[in-house]
C-alpha positions in Angstrom: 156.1 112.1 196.7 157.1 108.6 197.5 153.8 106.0 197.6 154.5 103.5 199.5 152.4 100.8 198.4 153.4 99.9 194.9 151.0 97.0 193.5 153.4 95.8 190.9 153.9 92.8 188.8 155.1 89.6 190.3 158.4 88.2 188.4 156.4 85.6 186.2 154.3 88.6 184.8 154.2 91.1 183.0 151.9 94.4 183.6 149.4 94.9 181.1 147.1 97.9 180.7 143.7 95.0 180.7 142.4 93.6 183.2 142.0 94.7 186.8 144.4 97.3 189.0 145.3 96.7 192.3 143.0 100.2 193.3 140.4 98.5 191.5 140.7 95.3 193.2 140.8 97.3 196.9 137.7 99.2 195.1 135.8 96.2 194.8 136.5 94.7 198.1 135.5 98.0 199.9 131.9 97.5 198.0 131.8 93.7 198.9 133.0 94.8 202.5 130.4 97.6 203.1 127.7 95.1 201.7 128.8 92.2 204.7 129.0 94.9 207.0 125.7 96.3 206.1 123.9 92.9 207.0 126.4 91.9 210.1 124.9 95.4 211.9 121.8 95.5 210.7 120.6 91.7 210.5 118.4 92.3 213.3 116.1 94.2 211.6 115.6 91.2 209.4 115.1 93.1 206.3 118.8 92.9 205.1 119.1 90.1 202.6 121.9 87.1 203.2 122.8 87.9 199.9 124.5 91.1 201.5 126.7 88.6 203.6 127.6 86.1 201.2 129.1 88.2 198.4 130.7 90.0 201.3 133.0 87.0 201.4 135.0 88.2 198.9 136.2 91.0 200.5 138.6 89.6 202.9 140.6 87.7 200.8 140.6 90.8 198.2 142.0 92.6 200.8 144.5 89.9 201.8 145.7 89.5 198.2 146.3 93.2 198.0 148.3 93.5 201.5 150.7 90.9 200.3 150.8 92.3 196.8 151.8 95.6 198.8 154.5 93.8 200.9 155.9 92.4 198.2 156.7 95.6 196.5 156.6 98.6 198.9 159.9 100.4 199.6 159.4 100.9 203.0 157.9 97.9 204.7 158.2 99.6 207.9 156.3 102.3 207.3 153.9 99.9 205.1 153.8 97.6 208.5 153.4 100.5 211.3 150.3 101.9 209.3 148.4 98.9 209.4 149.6 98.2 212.9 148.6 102.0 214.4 145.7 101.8 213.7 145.2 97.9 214.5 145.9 98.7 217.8 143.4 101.6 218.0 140.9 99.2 216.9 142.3 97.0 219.7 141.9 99.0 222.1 138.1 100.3 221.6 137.6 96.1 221.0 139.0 95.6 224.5 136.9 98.4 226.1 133.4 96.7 224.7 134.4 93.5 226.5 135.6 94.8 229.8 134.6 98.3 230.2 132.4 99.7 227.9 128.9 98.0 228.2 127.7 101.4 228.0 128.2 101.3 224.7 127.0 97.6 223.8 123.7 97.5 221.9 120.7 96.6 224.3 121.0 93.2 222.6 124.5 92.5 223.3 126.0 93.0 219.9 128.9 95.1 219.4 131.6 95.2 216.6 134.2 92.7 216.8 136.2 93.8 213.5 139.9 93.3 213.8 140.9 92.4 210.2 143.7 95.0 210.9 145.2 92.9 213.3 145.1 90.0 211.4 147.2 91.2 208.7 149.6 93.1 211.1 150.8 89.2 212.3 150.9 88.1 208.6 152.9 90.9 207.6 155.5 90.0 210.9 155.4 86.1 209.5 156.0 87.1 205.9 158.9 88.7 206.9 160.4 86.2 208.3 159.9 84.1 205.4 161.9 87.0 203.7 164.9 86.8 206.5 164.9 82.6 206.1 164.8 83.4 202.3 168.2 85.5 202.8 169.6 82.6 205.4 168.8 85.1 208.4 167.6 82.2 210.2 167.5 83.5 214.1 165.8 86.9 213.3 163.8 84.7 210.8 162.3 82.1 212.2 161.6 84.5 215.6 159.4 86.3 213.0 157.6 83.0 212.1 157.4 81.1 215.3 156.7 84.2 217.6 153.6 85.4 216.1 152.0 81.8 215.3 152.9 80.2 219.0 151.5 83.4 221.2 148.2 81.8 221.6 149.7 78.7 223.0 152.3 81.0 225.2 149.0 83.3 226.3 147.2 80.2 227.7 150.2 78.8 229.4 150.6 82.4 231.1 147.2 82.7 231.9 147.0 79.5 233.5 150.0 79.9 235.6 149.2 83.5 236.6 145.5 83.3 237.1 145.2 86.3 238.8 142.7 88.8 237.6 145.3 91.9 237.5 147.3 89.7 235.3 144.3 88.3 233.2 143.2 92.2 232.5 146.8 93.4 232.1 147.7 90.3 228.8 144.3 90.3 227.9 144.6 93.9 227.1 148.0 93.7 225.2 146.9 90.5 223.5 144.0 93.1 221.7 146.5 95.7 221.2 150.0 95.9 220.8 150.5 92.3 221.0 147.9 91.1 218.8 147.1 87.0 219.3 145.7 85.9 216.1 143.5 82.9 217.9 142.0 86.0 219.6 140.6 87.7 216.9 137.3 87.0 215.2 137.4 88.7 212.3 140.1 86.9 210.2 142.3 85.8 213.3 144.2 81.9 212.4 142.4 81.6 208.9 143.8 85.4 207.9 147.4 83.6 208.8 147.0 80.9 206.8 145.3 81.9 203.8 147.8 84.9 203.6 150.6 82.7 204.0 149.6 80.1 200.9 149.2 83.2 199.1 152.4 85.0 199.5 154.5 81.5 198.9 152.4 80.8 195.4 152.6 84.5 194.5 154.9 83.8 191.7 152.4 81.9 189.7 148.7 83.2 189.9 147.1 80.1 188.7 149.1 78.1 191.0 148.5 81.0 193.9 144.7 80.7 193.1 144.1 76.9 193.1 146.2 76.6 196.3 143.9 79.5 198.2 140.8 77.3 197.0 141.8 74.3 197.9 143.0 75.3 201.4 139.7 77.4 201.5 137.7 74.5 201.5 139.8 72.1 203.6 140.0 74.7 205.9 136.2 74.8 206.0 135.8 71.7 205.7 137.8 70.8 209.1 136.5 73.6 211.2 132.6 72.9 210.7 133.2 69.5 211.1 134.7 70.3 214.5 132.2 73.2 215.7 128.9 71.4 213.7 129.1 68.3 212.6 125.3 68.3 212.5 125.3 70.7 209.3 123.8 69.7 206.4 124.4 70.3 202.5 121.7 72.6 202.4 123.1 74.8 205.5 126.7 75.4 203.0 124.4 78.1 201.1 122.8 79.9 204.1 123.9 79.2 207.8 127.9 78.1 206.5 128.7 79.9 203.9 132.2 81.0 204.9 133.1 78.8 201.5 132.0 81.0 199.6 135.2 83.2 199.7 136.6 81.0 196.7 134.9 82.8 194.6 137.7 85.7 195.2 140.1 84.2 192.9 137.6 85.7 189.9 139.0 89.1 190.3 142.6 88.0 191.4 143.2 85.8 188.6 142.1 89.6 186.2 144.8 91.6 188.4 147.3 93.1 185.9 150.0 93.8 187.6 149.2 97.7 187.7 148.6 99.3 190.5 146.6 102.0 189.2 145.1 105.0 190.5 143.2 106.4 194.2 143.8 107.1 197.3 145.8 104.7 199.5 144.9 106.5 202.8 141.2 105.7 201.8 141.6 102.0 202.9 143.3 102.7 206.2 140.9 105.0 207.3 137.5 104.2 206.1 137.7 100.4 207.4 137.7 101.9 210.9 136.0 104.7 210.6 132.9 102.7 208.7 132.8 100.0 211.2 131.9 102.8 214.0 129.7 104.8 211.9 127.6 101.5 211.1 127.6 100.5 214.5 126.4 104.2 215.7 123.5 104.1 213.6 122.7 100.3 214.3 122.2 101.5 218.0 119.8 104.6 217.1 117.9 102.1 214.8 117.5 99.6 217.4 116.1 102.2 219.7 113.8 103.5 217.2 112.2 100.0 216.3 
C-alpha cells in the first residue's frame, strides 16, 4: 500500500536509526497540542495552569516542520494537498457558522473555537509549490502559486470595499473560510504559519541553518507585532501575557529528527486535530453550565 507521506532525509543528511522519527516528532506535537488546547478551552475555570499554554507553543511549528518534511518527499502531493485541504474546509465551514449563524452553539461567554491551523498549511503547501515550479523555470504557473495565495487578503478588502453589499460580504466571507482560505483571516497560524513555513522549507537543506533562521525570524516576527498591537508590554509580560516567543524552543526536537520517518498512523493526525478541537469545546460548554 503506497503511504503517501514519506518523512525522509533531506539531501545533506543521512537517516540514522538515533534520534527522533518524524511519527515521533507528530507524537510529541499532538501531546504539546492537546496540552494548549486543554488551557485555551478550559482557562475559564482558572484552574488550568499557563504552563499548559506555553509548552503548547511547540506544537505548531512541530507540525509545520513535519508538513514540509511531508511535501518535500510525498509521491503524490496532490493527494498529500487535498487531504489537508478537505478537511480544512470542513473546519472552515463549522468556523464560518459560529460567526454568522451558529450563536446557538457559542458558549454563554462568547468563546467558541477558532482553530484553523489546517488552513494555514493548505496556503503554504500552494506557495511551496510554486517555489517548486520557479525552481524548474515554470515561472507563470509559479509565481501564480506564490503571489495568489499571499495577495488575497489585500484583493478581499479591495472587493469588499467596492462591493459593500451584505449578500456579497456573506457570499466572500464565506469562501474566504472555506474553499478560498485567506491566511490574514485565520487566527490560528494565519500570516505567521506563511512565513515561518516558508523560511523553513528554503533552509531545509541544512538543519542548523533551517533552525537558526526559524528563531531568528521567530523573534523578529514577535518582536514587530507586539510592538504594533502593545507597545505597553513589559519584560515581565514575555513569560506570561506574550509568550508566543516561546515557540523557539521547537528547534530542540527538530534539530534530533533523523531523517526516518518511522512508524504510526498517518490518518491519526488528520482526524484527531478536528475531531479533538470539537470534543474539547463540547465538554467546555457542559462544564461551564455545571459551574
Amino acid at each position: 500500500m503506497q503511504q503517501t507521506l514519506l518523512l525522509q532525509t533531506p539531501s545533506t543528511q543521512t537517516a540514522t536509526g538515533k534520534g527522533i522519527s518524524g511519527f515521533t516528532l507528530k507524537y510529541l506535537a499532538l501531546i504539546f497540542m492537546v496540552l494548549d488546547h486543554i488551557h485555551y478551552f478550559f482557562g475559564f475555570t482558572g484552574k488550568i495552569p499557563l504552563l499548559f499554554s506555553q509548552l503548547g507553543r511547540l506544537a505548531a511549528p512541530l507540525f509545520l516542520f513535519c508538513v514540509i518534511e511531508g511535501f518535500t518527499h510525498t509521491h503524490d502531493r496532490k493527494k498529500y494537498f487535498l487531504r489537508i485541504y478537505l478537511i480544512s474546509v470542513l473546519m472552515g465551514a463549522i468556523q464560518f457558522s459560529f460567526y454568522n449563524i451558529g450563536y446557538v452553539l457559542v458558549r454563554p461567554d462568547g468563546f467558541f473555537p477558532q482553530n484553523q491551523m489546517l488552513a494555514s498549511f493548505s496556503i503554504l503547501l500552494v506557495v511551496l509549490q510554486g517555489f517548486d515550479w520557479c525552481a524548474q523555470k515554470k515561472w507563470g504557473r509559479g509565481l501564480a502559486a506564490i503571489l495568489i495565495p499571499t495577495l488575497l487578503p489585500f484583493v478581499v478588502s479591495v472587493l469588499m470595499a467596492a462591493f459593500p453589499g451584505p449578500v456579497f460580504g456573506f457570499s466572500l466571507n464565506l469562501l474566504a473560510f472555506t474553499v478560498l482560505p485567506v491566511h490574514s483571516f485565520i487566527m490560528d497560524g494565519g500570516t505567521a504559519t506563511l512565513l515561518f513555513g516558508v523560511i523553513l522549507y528554503l533552509f531545509r537543506k541544512n538543519r542548523m541553518r533551517q533552525a537558526a533562521a526559524f528563531v531568528i525570524t521567530c523573534v523578529l516576527w514577535d518582536i514587530l507585532r507586539l510592538r504594533l498591537m502593545a507597545p505597553e508590554l513589559a519584560l515581565a509580560d514575555f513569560f506570561t501575557a506574550a509568550y508566543e516567543w516561546m515557540e523557539v524552543f521547537a528547534v530542540m526536537p527538530m534539530l534530533c529528527y533523523n531523517g526516518t520517518k518511522g512508524r504510526g498512523s498517518k490518518r491519526l493526525f488528520y482526524w484527531f486535530y478536528p475531531v479533538h478541537i470539537y470534543v474539547l469545546y463540547a465538554l467546555s460548554c457542559l462544564l461551564y453550565q455545571l459551574l
